[in-house]
N, C-alpha and C positions, 0 to 999 in steps of 0.2 A: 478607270472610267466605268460608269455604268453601264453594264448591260443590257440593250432595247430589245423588249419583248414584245413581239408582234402575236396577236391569238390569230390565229385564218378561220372564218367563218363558214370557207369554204369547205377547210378540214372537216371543223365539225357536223357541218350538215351531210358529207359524205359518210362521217361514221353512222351517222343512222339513218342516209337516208339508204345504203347498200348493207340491206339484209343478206343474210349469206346466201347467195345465191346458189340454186338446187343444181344448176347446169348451163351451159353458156356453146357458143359454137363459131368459128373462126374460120374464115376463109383467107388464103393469102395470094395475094397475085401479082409475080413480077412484071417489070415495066415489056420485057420484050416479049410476053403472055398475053398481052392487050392488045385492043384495034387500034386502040392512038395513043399507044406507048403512055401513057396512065400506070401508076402503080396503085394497086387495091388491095383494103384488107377491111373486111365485116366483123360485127360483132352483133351476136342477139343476146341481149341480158337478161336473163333467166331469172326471177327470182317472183318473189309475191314482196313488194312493194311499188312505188307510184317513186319514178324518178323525176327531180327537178332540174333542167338541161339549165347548166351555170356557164355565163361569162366570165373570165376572169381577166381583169387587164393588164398589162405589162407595168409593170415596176420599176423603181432604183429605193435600192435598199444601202444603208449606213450600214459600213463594218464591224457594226457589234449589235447588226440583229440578230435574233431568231424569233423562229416560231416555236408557237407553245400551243400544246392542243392536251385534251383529256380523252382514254381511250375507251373502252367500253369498262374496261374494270376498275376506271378512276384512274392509274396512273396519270402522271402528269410527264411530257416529251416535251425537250427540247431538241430543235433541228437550227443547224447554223444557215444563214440565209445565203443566198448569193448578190454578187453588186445588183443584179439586174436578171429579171424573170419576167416571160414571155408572155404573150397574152392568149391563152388557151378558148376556144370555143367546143363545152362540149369534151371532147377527147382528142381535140386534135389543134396544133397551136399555130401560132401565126404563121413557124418558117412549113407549112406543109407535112408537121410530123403529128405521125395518128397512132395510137396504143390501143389493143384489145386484150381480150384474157378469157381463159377458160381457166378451173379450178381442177387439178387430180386432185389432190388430198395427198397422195404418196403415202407416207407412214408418218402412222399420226405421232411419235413418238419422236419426232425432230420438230413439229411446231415449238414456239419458241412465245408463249403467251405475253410474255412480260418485257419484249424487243418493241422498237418503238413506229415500226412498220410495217404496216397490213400493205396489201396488195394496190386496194384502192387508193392509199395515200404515196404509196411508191408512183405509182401511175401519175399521179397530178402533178407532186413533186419533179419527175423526170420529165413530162411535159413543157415544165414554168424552166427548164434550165440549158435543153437541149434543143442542138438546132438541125441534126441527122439521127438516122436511128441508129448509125454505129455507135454515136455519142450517146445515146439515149440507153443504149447497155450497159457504157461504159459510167456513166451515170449512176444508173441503178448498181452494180457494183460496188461503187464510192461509198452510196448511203446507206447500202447494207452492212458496211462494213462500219459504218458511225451509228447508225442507230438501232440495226442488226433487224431481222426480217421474222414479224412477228406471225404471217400468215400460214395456212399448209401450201402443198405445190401448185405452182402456177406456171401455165403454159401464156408468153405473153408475142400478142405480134405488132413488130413495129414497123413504120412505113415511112419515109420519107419522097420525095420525087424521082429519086433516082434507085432505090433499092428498098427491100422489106428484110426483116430480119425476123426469126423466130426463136425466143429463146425459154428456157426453162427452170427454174429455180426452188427450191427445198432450202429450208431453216434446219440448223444444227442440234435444236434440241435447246430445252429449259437451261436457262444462262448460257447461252453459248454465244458465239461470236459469228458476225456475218452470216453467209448462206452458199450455197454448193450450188453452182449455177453451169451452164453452158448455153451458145447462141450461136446459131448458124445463120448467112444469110443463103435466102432462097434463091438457086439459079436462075438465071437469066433465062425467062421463055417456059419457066415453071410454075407450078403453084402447088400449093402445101393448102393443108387444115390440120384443124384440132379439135377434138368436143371431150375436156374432163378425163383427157389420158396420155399419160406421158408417151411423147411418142419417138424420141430422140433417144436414138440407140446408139451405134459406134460412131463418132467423129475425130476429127482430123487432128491432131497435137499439135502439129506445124504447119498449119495456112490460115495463120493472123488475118487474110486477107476474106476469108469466108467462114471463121470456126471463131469466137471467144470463150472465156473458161474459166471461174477464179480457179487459183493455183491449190487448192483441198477438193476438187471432184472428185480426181480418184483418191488420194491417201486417205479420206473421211470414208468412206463409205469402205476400205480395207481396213481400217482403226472397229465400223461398227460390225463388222464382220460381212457386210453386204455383197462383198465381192473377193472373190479369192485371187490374188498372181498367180502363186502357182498353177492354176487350173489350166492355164494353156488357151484361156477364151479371153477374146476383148474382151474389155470395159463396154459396156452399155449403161448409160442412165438410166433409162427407161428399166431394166430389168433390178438395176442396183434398188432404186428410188422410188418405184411405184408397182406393188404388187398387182398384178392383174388377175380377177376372178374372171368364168365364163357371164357371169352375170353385168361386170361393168363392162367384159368387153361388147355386149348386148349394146346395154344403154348409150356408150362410148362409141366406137367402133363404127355401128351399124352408120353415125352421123356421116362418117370421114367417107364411106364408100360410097352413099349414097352421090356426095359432091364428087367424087372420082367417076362413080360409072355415068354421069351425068355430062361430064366436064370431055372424057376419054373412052368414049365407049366400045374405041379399039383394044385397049387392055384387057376388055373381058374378063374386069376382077370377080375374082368369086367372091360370094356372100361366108364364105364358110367360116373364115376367122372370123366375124362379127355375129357369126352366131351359135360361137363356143365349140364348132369342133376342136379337138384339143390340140392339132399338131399343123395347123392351118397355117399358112404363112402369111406373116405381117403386111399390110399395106404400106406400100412404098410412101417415106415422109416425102418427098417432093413426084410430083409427074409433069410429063408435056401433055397438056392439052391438044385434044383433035383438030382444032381451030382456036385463033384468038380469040378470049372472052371482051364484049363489052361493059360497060358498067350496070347498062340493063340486062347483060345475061348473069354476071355475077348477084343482080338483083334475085332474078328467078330461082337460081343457085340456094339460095336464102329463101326460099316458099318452097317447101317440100316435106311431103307427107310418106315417101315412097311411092310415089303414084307411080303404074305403071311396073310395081315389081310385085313377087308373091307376098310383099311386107304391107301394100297398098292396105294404110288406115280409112281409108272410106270406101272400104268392101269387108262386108262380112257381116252377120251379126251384131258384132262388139261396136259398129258404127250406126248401128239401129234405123231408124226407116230410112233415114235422110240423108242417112250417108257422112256422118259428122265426125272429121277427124280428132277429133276432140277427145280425151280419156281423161278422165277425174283421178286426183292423185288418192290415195298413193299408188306408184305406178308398176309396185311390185305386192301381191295378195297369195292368200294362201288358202286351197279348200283341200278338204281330206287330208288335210298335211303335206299335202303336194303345193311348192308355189308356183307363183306362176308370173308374165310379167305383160303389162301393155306394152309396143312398141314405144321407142321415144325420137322424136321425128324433130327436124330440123328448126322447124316452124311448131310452136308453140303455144298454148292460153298463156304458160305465167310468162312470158313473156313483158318485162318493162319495158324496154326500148329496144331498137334493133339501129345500125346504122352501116353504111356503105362509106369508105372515104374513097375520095379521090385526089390524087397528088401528081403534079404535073408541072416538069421541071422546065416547058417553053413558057411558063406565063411567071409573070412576078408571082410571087409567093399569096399575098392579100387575093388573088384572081383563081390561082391555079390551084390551091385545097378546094375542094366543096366536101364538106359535111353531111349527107346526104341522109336525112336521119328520119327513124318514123318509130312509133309510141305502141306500144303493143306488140301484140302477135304480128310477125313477120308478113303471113301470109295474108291480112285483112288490114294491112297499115298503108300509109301512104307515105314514099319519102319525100320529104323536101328539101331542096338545095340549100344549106348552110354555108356560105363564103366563111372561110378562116381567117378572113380578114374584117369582119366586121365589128361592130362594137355596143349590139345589143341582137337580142335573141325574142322572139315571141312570145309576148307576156303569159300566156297558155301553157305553155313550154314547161313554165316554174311555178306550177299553182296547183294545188290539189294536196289533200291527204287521205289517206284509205279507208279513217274514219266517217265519211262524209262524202258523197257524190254530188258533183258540182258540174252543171254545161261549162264552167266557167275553166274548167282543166281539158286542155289537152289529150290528157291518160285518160280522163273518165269517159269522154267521148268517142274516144276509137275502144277502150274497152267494151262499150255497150253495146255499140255496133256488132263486135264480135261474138258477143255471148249471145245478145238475141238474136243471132244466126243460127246458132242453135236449134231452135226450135222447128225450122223446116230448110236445114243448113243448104240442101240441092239447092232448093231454089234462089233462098238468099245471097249463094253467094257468087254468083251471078251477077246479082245487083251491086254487091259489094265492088267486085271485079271491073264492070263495067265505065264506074266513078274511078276504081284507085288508076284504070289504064288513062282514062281522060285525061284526068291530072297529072298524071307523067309525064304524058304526050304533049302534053303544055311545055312540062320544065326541060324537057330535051330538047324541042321545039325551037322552047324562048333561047336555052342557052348557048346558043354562038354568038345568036346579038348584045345578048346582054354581055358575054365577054366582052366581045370585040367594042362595046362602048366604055366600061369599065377598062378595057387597057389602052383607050385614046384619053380616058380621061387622066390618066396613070401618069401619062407623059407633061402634063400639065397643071394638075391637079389634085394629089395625091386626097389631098383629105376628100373632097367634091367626089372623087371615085368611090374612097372607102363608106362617105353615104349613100352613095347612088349603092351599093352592093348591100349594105345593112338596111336598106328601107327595102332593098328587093326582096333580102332574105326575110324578114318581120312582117313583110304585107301579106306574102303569099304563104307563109306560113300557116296568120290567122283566117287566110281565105280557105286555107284549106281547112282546118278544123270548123270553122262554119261551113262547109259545103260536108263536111261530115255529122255533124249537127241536121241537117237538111236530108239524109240519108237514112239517118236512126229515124227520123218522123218518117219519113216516108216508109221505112221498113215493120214499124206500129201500123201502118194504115191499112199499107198494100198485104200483109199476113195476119188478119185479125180474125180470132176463135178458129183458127184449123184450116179460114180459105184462104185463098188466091185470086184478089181484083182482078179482074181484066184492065184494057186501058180506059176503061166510060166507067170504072170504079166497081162494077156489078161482082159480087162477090161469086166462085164460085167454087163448086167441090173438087178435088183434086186426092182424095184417097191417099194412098200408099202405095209403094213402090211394089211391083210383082214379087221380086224376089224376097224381100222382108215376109209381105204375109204367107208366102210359103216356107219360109223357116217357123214362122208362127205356128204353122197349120203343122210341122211335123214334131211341136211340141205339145200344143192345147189343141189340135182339129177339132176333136169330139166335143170340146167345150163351144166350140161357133160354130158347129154345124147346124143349118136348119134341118127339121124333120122333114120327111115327105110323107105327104096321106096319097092309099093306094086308094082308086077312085072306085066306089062301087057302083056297076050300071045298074045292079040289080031292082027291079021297080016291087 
C-alpha cells in the first residue's frame, strides 16, 4: 500500500518562524499552590522574531500517514502519524495540556544536528497526541526515540488540570539515538521555575509516581565520562549535563530567585549563587509559597525588573534619565579588558510573546484551559483570555513580518508602544499601566459570567458554547490591539519634542530627574556650569 504523506504547514512555519531564541523564563504552579486550585505554567519567549499564534484543529489520520517536513539544513523527516490529533490553540490543546521551555544548551557536543526533532516541533507534536502531561513525557520519549532529538538541552514544563510536570532533556551527540532525559512532577502546594539552566539535580530511581527517566541518564553520561560511580556522589543531571559558568549562573540564576524571593519571602534566599560567589548553595527546584498565588499574581510574577532589590534596573545611571529598564544587547561588553555584564530581568524588549495558562479540572475541558496570552514584552503587554476550546484566533494574532511594520500586526503594535516608552519611560509607563490594568480588570471581571454561560450552554449545546467562547476570545482580542493602537497615538501626542501635555493639551517642561543630572554634574559639571560675574559697584 502506498504511503500518505501529509507536509504540516504548521511545522514549517514554526521552523522559521522560532529563531533561536536568546533566553526564555518559566514559571510552574501546582494546583494546591493556587487560590482556586488552577494549575499554572508561564512562558516569555525570548527571541528577535514576530510570532504567528496558530490554530491547529483536531484530526483523524489513515494508518499510513506521516508527516514530512524540511529542516533548516534541507533534510527531509518523516514522522508516523497518529489515528487522531488534538486541536491545539497556541501552546496549549484542547484536553487543558499546556508546554513551555527554556533553552540550557548543556554541552554542545551531544546536539544531534541531523535527528529529526528540534524542540519546537517536539512541542507541537506532543501537544496534537497527548491528553495529561504524564502522557505528554511519555510521549516525547516515544518520538525521540523514533526520530531522535535534534536540539541542545531543554528545560520543558507541562501542565495539565490536575498536575504540572518539569522535565529535562539532552541529545546524544551526531548519529546517535534518542536523548537523556528526566521529569519530575512538582509537589502539590509547590512551585518551581527555570530561565536557561539545568536545574534538576539528584532524583528518585523508584517513584514512577513523581520522577520519569529514559533508561541511559546515568549509564550515558558514565560511557561520556561526565559522571564517575565510583566517586561516592549521586548522579545529578544538572552537574553531569550542563556546565555552569559564574557568568550564566548571572544571566540564569538571578531569573529563578527573583520569582522565589518574590513568591516566599520568608526563605530569605540569598542573591549569592546567582551572582557567582563560588561555593553558594543552589536554589531549591521546588518551594511553598508564602500565600496562594492567583493567576494575576503569577502574572505580576512575570513583570519584573528586580524592582525593589540592589539589581533594580531602573536605578542607576545605566537606566539614564527616565529610568528605563531596558539594555540594548549585547548584554555582555568589554572595556579595558575587563567584561562586564547588564542585568537580565524577567521581563524583556526581545520579548515575542509571553503567555499564562490556566487549567482547571472543575470545568469541561473547551471552558476550563484559558490561554491567557500577550505579544511582546511581558511587562508592557496585555494578556488576553484564549479558551482551548475555541476554533479561531484573532486575525492580528498571525500577521506581521519583521521586515515591515504594519498597525495591521498584533506584535508590531504592542511593540511600538514599548519602545517608544522609551523615550521618557517614567512617565510613559504609567500610561501604559494604567490601560493594560483596565483591560484586565475587564477579563477577570467578565470571566465568571462568561464561564458560567458557556458551561450552561455546554449542557445543551456544545457547538453554540464552543462559538459563544471563540467569538469571545477573537472580539476582545482585536479590541484590545485597537485600544493599543489608540495608546501608541496618544503616547506621540501627549510626549512630543521633550514635553508633557497637561489634560487641555498645553504642553509643558518637565526637565530631568534630580538624581540623573547629578551624576551628569559629577562627570561634565564644569562643562554646564554658568559663569558668575562679580558685580562691580565701583562708579
Amino acid at each position: 500500500m502506498k504511503r500518505r504523506i501529509i507536509q504540516s504547514a504548521f511545522m514549517l512555519l514554526l521552523l522559521f518562524a522560532f529563531n533561536r531564541t536568546e533566553a526564555c523564563t518559566n514559571i510552574l504552579v501546582s494546583k494546591g499552590a493556587t487560590t482556586d486550585g488552577s494549575v499554572i505554567i508561564t512562558y516569555s519567549c525570548d527571541g528577535e522574531f514576530l510570532p504567528h499564534l496558530r490554530y491547529t484543529p483536531a484530526k483523524d489520520h489513515a494508518p499510513d500517514e506521516y508527516l514530512e517536513y524540511k529542516d533548516r539544513n534541507g533534510h527531509i523527516h518523516r514522522i508516523k502519524q497518529v489515528a487522531h490529533t488534538y486541536a491545539v490553540v497556541g501552546l496549549m490543546n484542547e484536553h487543558q495540556v499546556s508546554f513551555a521551555e527554556t533553552t540550557f544548551d548543556g554541552r554542545p557536543e551531544l546536539q544531534n544536528p541531523d535527528a529529526a526533532l528540534h524542540y519546537w516541533t517536539l512541542m507541537n507534536l506532543t501537544l496534537q497526541r497527548a491528553r495529561t502531561a504524564r502522557e505528554a513525557v511519555e510521549v516525547i520519549g516515544k518520538l525521540v526515540e523514533e526520530g531522535g532529538y535534534a536540539s541542545t538541552g531543554e528545560s520543558f514544563s507541562i501542565a495539565d488540570p490536575k498536575e504540572v510536570w518539569y522535565m529535562e532533556i539532552q541529545g546524544t551527540g551526531p548519529g546517535g539515538k534518542g536523548a537523556v532525559w528526566v521529569a519530575l512532577r512538582v509537589p502539590d502546594g509547590y512551585i518551581s521555575a527555570h530561565a536557561n539552566m539545568s536545574r534538576i539535580g539528584e532524583f528518585p530511581l523508584n517513584d514512577p509516581d513523581h520522577c520519569l527517566y529514559s533508561p541511559n541518564v546515568i549509564s550515558f553520561a558514565v560511557k561520556k565520562g561526565y559522571y564517575n560511580k565510583k566517586s561516592g556522589k549521586p548522579f545529578r543531571f544538572n552537574e553531569a549535563y550542563d556546565v555552569v559558568t559564574p557568568g550564566k549562573r548571572r544571566y540564569c540564576a538571578s531569573r529563578v530567585w527573583s520569582i522565589f524571593r518574590r513568591s516566599a519571602p520568608s526563605l530569605n534566599l540569598s542573591p549569592d549563587f546567582c551572582r557567582g560567589v563560588q561555593d553558594a548553595k543552589p536554589y531549591p527546584l521546588f518551594i511553598k509559597p508564602d500565600k496562594k498565588l492567583s493567576v494575576r499574581d503569577v502574572m505580576s510574577l512575570m513583570r519584573d525588573h528586580y524592582e525593589g532589590t540592589p539589581y533594580d534596573m531602573t536605578k542607576g545611571v545605566d537606566a539614564g534619565p527616565f529610568h528605563t529598564p531596558n539594555r540594548w544587547r549585547p548584554i555582555t561588553w568589554t572595556v579595558d579588558s575587563v567584561e562586564y555584564a547588564w542585568e537580565r530581568p524577567i521581563s524583556t524588549q526581545q520579548a515575542a510573546f509571553t503567555f499564562v495558562s490556566q487549567a482547571r479540572d472543575w470545568l469541561p475541558d473547551p471552558i476550563g484551559g484559558v490561554y491567557w496570552y500577550g505579544l511582546d514584552d511581558s511587562y508592557t503587554t496585555c494578556y488576553v483570555p484564549l479558551y482551548c476550546g475555541i476554533t479561531d484566533i484573532p486575525k492580528s494574532f498571525a500577521t506581521g513580518n519583521m521586515h515591515e511594520f504594519s498597525w495591521n500586526s498584533a506584535w508590531w503594535v504592542f511593540n511600538f508602544v514599548a519602545n517608544y516608552a522609551n523615550i521618557k519611560y517614567s512617565y510613559m509607563i504609567k500610561d501604559i499601566q494604567k490601560v493594560q490594568k483596565e483591560l484586565e480588570d475587564d477579563f477577570f471581571a467578565y470571566q465568571p459570567a462568561i464561564e458560567k454561560a458557556a458551561t450552561e450552554l455546554m449542557k445543551t449545546d456544545p457547538e453554540t458554547a464552543i462559538r459563544f467562547l471563540t467569538d469571545y476570545s477573537v472580539s476582545h482580542g482585536e479590541e484590545v490591539v485597537d485600544r493599543w493602537k489608540q495608546l501608541g497615538y496618544d503616547l506621540i501626542r501627549k510626549y512630543n519634542d521633550g514635553y508633557v501635555q497637561d489634560d487641555k493639551g498645553r504642553p509643558r517642561s518637565v526637565g530631568y530627574p534630580e538624581d540623573w543630572l547629578r551624576d551628569v554634574l559629577k562627570i561634565r559639571g564644569d562643562h554646564f556650569k554658568l559663569p558668575v560675574w562679580e558685580r562691580n559697584d565701583e562708579r
